[in-house]
C-alpha positions in Angstrom: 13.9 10.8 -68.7 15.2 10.3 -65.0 17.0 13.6 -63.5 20.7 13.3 -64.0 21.1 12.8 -59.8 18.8 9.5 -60.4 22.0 7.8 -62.1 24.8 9.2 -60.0 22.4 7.3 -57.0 22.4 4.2 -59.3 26.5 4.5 -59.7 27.0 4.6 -56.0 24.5 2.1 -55.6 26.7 -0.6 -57.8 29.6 0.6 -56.2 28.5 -0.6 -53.2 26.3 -3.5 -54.1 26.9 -4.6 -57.7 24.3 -7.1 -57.0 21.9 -4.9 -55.6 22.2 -2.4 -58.5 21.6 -5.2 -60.9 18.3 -5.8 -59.1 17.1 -2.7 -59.5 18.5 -2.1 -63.3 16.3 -5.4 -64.1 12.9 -4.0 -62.1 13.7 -1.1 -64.4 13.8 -3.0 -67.3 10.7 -4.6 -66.8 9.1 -1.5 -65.3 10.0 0.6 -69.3 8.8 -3.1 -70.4 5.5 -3.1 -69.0 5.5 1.1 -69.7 5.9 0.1 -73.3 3.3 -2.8 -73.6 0.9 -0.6 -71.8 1.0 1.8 -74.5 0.5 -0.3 -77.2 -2.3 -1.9 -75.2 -4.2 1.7 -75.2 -3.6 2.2 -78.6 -5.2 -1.0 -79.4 -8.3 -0.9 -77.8 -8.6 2.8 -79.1 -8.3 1.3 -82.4 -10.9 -0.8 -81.8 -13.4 1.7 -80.1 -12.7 3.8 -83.3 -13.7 0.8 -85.6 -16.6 0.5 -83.9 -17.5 4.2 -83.8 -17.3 5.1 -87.4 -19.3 1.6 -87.9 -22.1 2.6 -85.8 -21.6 6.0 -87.1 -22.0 4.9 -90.9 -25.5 3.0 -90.1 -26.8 5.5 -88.3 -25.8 7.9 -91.5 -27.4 5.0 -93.9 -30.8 5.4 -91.4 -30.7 8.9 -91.8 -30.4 8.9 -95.4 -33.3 6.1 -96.3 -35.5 8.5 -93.9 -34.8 11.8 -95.7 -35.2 9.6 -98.8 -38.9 8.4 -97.8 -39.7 12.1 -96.8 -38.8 13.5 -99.7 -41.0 10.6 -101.8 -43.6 11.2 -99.3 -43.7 15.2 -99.7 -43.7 15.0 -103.4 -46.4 12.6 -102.9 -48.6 14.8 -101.0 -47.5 17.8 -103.2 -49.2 15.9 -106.2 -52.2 15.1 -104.1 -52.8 18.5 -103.9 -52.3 19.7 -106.6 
């Protein structure tokens, strides 16, 4: 939030030059506009990268698990061999 001294500046300002102060209360607008958009921008992508992390994430589980999988067939295949 601007510091209380920010809007006594913007009051003097349209006291003087209404047209002037209407200027800058539209830049401000936009500025909060683009502020906003920004941050749903961010949390977009972030969405995204996360989607595409736990994707990655669950293949490489899936890998992982057909490995220990074959190890374990392979192990009991060897423990039999030896026996």
């Amino acid at each position: 939030m601007a510091h209380p001294s920010a809007f006594k500046g913007l009051a003097a300002i349209n006291e003087i030059n209404p047209e002037r102060a209407r200027e800058i209360f539209g830049l401000h607008y936009q500025l909060n506009e683009q502020i906003d958009n920004t941050g749903q921008f961010i949390k977009r992508i972030v969405n995204e990268h996360e989607s595409d992390f736990l994707a990655a994430f669950e293949q490489k589980m899936y890998i992982v698990q057909r490995d220990m999988r074959d190890l374990k067939e392979k192990a009991s295949v060897e423990r039999i061999k030896a026996k």
